[in-house]
C-alpha positions in Angstrom: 147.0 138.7 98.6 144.3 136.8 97.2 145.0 133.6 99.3 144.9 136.2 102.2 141.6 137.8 100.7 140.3 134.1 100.7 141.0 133.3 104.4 138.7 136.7 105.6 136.3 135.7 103.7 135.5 132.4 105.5 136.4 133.8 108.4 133.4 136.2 107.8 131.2 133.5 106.7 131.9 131.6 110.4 131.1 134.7 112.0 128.2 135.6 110.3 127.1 132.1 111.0 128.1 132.0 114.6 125.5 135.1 114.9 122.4 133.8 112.7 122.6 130.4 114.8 122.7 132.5 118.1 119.4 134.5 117.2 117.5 132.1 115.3 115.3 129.3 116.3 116.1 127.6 112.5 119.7 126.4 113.3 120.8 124.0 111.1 122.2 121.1 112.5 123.5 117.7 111.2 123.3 115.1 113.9 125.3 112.8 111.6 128.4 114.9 111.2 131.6 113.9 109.3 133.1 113.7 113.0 130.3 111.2 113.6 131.2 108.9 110.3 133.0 105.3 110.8 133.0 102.2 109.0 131.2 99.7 110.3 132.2 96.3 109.0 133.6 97.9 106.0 130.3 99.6 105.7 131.3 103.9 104.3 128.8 106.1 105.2 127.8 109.2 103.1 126.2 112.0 104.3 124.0 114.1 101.9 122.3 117.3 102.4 119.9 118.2 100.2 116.8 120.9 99.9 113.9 118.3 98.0 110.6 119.1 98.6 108.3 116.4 100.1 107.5 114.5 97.4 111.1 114.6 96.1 112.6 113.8 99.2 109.9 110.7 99.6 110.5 109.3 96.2 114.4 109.5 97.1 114.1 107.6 100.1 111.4 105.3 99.9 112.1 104.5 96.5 115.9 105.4 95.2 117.9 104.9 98.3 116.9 101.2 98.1 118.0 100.7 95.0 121.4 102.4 95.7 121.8 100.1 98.6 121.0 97.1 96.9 123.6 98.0 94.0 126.2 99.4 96.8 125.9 97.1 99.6 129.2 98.6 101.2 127.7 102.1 100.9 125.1 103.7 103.3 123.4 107.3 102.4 122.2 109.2 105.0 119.7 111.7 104.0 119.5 114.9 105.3 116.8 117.2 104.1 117.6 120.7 105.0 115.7 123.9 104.1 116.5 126.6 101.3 117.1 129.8 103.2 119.5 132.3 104.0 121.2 130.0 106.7 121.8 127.0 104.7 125.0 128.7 102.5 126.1 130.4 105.3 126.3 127.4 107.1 127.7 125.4 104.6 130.6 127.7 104.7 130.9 127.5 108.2 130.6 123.3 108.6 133.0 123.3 105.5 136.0 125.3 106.8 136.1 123.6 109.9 136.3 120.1 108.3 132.5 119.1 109.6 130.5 119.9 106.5 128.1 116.4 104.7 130.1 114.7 102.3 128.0 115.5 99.6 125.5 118.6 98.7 122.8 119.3 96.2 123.2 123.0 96.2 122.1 125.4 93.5 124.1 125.9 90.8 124.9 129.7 90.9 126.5 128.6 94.2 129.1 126.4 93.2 131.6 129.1 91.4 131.9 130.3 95.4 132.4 127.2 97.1 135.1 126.3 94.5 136.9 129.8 95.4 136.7 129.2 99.3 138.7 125.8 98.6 135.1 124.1 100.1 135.0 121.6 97.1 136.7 118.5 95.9 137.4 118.6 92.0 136.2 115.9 90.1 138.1 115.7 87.1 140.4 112.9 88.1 138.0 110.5 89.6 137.5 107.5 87.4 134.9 108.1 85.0 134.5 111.3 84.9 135.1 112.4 81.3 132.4 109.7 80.2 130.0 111.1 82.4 130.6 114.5 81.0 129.6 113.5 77.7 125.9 112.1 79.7 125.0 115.9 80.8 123.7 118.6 79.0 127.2 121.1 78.4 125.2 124.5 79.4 124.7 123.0 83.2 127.8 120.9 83.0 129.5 124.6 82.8 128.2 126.2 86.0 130.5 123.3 87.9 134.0 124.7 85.8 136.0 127.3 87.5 139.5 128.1 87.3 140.1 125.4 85.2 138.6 122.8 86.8 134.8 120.9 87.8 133.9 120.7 91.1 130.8 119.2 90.8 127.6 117.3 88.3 124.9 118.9 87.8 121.7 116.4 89.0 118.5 117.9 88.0 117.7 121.2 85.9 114.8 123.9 85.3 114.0 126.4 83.0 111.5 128.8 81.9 109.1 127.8 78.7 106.6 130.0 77.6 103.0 129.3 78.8 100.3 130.8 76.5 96.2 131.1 76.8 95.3 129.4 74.2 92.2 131.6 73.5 93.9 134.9 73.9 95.9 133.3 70.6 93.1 132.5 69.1 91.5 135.8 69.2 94.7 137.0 67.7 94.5 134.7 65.1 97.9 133.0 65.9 98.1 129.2 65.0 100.8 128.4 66.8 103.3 130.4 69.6 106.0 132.5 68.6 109.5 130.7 67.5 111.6 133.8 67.6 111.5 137.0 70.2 111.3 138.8 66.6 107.8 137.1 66.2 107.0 137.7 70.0 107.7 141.4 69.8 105.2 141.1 66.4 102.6 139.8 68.9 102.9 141.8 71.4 102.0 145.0 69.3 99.0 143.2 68.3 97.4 142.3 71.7 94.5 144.9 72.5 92.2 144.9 75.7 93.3 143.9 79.3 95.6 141.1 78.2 99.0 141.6 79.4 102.8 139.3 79.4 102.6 137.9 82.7 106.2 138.9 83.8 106.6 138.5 87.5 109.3 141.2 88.7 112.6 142.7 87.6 114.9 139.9 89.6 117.3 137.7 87.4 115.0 134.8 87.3 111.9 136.7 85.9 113.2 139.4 83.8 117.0 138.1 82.4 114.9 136.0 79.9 113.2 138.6 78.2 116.7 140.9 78.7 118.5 138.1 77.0 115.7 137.6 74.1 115.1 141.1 73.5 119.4 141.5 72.6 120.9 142.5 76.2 124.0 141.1 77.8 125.0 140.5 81.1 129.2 140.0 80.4 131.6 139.2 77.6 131.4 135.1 76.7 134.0 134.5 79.4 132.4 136.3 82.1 135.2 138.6 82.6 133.8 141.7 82.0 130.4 144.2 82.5 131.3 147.1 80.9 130.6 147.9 77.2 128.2 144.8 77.8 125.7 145.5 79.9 125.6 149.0 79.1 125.7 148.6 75.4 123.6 149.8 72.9 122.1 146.5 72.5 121.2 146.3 76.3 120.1 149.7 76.2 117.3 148.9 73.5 116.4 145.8 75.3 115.8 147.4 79.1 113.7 150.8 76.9 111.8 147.9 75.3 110.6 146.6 78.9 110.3 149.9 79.8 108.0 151.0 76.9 105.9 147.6 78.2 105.1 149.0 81.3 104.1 152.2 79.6 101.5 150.5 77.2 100.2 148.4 80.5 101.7 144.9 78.5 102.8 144.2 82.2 100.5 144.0 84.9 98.8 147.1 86.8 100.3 146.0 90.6 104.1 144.4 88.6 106.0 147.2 90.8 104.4 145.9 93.7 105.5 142.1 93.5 102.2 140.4 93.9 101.5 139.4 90.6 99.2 136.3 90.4 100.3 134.9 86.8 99.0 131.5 87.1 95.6 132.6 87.7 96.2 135.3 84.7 97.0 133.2 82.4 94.6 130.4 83.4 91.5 133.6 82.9 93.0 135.1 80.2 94.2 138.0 81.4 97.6 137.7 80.6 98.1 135.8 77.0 101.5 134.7 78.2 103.5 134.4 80.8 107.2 132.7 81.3 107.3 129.7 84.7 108.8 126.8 85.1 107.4 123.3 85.1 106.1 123.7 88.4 103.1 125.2 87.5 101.8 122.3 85.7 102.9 120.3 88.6 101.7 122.0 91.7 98.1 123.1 89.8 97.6 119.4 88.8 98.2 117.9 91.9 95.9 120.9 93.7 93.1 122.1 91.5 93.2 120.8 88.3 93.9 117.6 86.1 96.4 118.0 83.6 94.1 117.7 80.7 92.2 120.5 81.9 95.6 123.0 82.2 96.8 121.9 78.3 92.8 122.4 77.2 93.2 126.2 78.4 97.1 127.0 78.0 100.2 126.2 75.2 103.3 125.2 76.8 106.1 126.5 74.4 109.7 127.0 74.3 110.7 130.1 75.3 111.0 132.6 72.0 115.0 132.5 70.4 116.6 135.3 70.0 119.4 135.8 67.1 121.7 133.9 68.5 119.3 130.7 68.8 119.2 131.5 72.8 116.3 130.7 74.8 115.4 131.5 78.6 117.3 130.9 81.8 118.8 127.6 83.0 118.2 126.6 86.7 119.0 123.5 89.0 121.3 122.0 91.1 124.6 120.8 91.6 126.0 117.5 93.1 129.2 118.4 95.1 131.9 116.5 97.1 133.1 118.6 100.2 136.8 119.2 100.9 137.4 117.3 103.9 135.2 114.0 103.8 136.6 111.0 104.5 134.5 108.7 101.8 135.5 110.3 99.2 135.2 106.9 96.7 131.6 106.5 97.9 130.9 109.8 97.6 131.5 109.8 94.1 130.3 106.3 93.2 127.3 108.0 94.8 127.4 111.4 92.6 128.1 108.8 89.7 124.4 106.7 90.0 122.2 109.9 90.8 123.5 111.2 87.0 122.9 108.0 85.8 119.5 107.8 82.7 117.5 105.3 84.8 117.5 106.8 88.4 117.1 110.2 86.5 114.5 108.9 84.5 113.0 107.6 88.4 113.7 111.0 90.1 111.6 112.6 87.1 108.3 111.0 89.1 109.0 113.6 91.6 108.4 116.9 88.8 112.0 117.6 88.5 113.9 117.7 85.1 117.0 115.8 84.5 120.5 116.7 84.1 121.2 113.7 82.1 120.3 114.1 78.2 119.0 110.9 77.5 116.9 110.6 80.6 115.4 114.4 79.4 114.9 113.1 75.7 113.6 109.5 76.9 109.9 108.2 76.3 109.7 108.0 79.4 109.9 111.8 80.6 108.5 112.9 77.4 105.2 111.2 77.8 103.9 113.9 80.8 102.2 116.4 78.1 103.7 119.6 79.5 107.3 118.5 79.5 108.6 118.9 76.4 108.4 122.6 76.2 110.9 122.4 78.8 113.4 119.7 77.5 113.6 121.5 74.2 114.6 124.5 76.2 117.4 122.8 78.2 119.8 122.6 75.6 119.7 126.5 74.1 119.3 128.0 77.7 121.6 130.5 79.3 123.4 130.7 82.4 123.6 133.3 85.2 127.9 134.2 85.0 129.5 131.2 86.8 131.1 133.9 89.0 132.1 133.6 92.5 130.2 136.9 92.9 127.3 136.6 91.0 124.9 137.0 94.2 125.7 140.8 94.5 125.9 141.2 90.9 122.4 140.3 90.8 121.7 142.6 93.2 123.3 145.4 91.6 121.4 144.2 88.0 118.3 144.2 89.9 118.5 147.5 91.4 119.1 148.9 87.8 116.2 147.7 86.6 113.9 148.2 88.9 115.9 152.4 88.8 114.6 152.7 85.2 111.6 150.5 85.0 109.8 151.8 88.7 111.2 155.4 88.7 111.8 156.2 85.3 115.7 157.3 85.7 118.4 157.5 82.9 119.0 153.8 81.0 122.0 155.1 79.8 123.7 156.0 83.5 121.8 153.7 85.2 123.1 151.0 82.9 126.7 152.9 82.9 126.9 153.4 87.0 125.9 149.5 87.4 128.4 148.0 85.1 131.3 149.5 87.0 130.0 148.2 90.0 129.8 144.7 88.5 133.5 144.9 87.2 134.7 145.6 90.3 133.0 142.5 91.1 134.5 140.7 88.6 137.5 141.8 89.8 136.9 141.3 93.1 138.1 144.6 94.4 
């Protein structure tokens, strides 16, 4: 029954692909398809898709590709920069069940659960190697590539959320230094007075499941089996009221149920005294409008406040994956193996985008950029979406719950109740 669940599914996924590349003018195409690969003299070609953005994608081929090359002479990569949307899964799925998908993918991690139930994936755990590289990767992303007993692929470069601070809206308050703990934060937060506000950005997973998780809530049980007496517990309860009760003292901003919410510029004026982003808003702001010395003069970069259980914020990134179905599979991984190694981490870093590898994270090198290490020491303690195969609708479901109570005011107790059934049936797959 499940193997028979399995095979609708793709066959769902081509169809739905079929349509979107009939009505689109975005289709996603791969001139170099696995049809298309041969060894010439002795020469293994690997395709890669991958989603970098423009300075990523030129620091990986200008600069790392070269150096792979001259390491691996018998190996060529062929880059293939595709775009993150709606089309690109889909068509993953599609190119993957009919044997014509790239032979390796940087895809985000909350995918890789689902590819590894459609059979898409090669696992990895018997290619030479593999159990030293484990030990290279932070564990907490390392785990978003384990299903059903197995890893299907490395993660290559990570994000999370640190806490950015105006450093005069602390000041005012009297506060030395940020908040360690949630505990502290909460103590803060009943101290700010004026038009200052906590620069949350909506009620999605990314924005809000950090302050969920800090303020006691829980998604599922440790093995992400199970919703129910989780995210409805008493402890999730208190946490989505506290939120709640934010929005009612005007700690969150005046348009926050419209979406548009402009936190850098808040926090960079001092209307909000803190907000939660990634390290892209150093990154993008000093390469725009200001230096970085300017940005650290008016904000404090911080880890993102503990909560009991010495948890932090959310952990993002992506993936390095084999498909089922190349033919290079030995290149592909000796390929995987080099972009996790510390020094072409460490190279990849000049792009803005953390490493996967812990010693490449912790290195001088990385460490040096001002801004950055309120994100490494976040990497380690941060949590993870559920690695589920259907964690895309749960979120949906999780969303729609909070933005119920939150926007509308309706019952945390049923809302809470009514959304964890729906997310074990989910987990169940029913």
């Amino acid at each position: 029954m499940v193997k028979q669940t399995k095979v609708v599914r793709i066959f769902l996924y081509i169809c739905l692909a079929l349509l979107l590349n009939g009505c689109s003018d975005q289709i996603i195409s791969n001139k170099k398809t696995v049809s298309s690969l041969k060894k010439v003299n002795k020469v293994a070609e690997v395709v890669y898709w991958h989603t970098y953005s423009d300075e990523e994608t030129r620091v990986f081929e200008e600069e790392l590709i070269p150096l792979f090359q001259k390491e691996h002479p018998n190996i060529k990569i062929v880059s293939v920069r595709q775009p993150y949307n709606d089309h690109l899964k889909t068509a993953l799925i599609s190119k993957g069940s009919s044997h014509q998908a790239p032979d390796v993918v940087r895809m985000d991690i909350a995918w890789v659960p689902e590819f590894a139930y459609l059979g898409l994936l090669v696992p990895l755990d018997n290619f030479k190697g593999f159990t030293d590289k484990k030990r290279t990767l932070y564990p907490n992303a390392l785990e978003t590539n384990f299903y059903d007993g197995l890893y299907y692929g490395l993660p290559v470069n990570l994000t999370t959320k640190a806490a950015i601070y105006n450093r005069i809206s602390l000041q005012l308050e009297g506060v030395n230094s940020p908040p360690e703990t949630m505990e502290e934060f909460l103590q803060l937060t009943e101290r700010i007075k004026g038009n200052s506000f906590i620069g949350m950005k909506g009620l999605n997973a990314w924005d809000s499941l950090p302050y969920f998780w800090g303020l006691g809530g829980m998604l599922t049980n440790s093995d992400y089996t199970q919703t129910n007496g989780y995210f409805n517990s008493p402890e999730s309860i208190k946490a989505v009221s506290t939120i709640k009760s934010w929005k009612n003292k005007g700690l969150l901003p005046q348009n926050f149920s419209s979406g548009s919410v402009d936190t850098w510029n808040a926090i960079l004026e001092g209307h909000a005294f803190m907000t939660e982003e990634g390290p892209w808003f150093y990154s993008v702001l000093s390469t725009s409008y200001y230096t970085v010395d300017q940005l650290m003069n008016v904000t404090i970069p911080f880890r993102f406040p503990l909560d009991k259980e010495g948890k932090g914020s959310i952990l993002g990134g992506e993936n390095l994956v084999m498909m089922k179905g190349t033919k290079q599979k030995d290149a592909a991984w000796t390929f995987m193996k080099w972009m996790t190694n510390e020094k072409v981490q460490q190279h990849m870093f000049k792009s803005g985008i953390l490493p996967a590898n812990k010693e490449a994270a912790n290195s001088s090198a990385v460490l040096k950029t001002p801004y950055i290490k309120a994100y490494v020491d976040g990497l380690g303690n941060a949590r993870l979406r559920p690695p589920v195969k259907n964690w895309s609708r749960m979120e949906n479901i999780y969303t729609k719950a909070m933005e119920a109570i939150i926007y509308r005011d309706e019952d945390v107790q049923t809302t809470l109740n009514e959304a964890a059934k729906k997310m074990d049936r989910l987990l169940r797959d029913e």
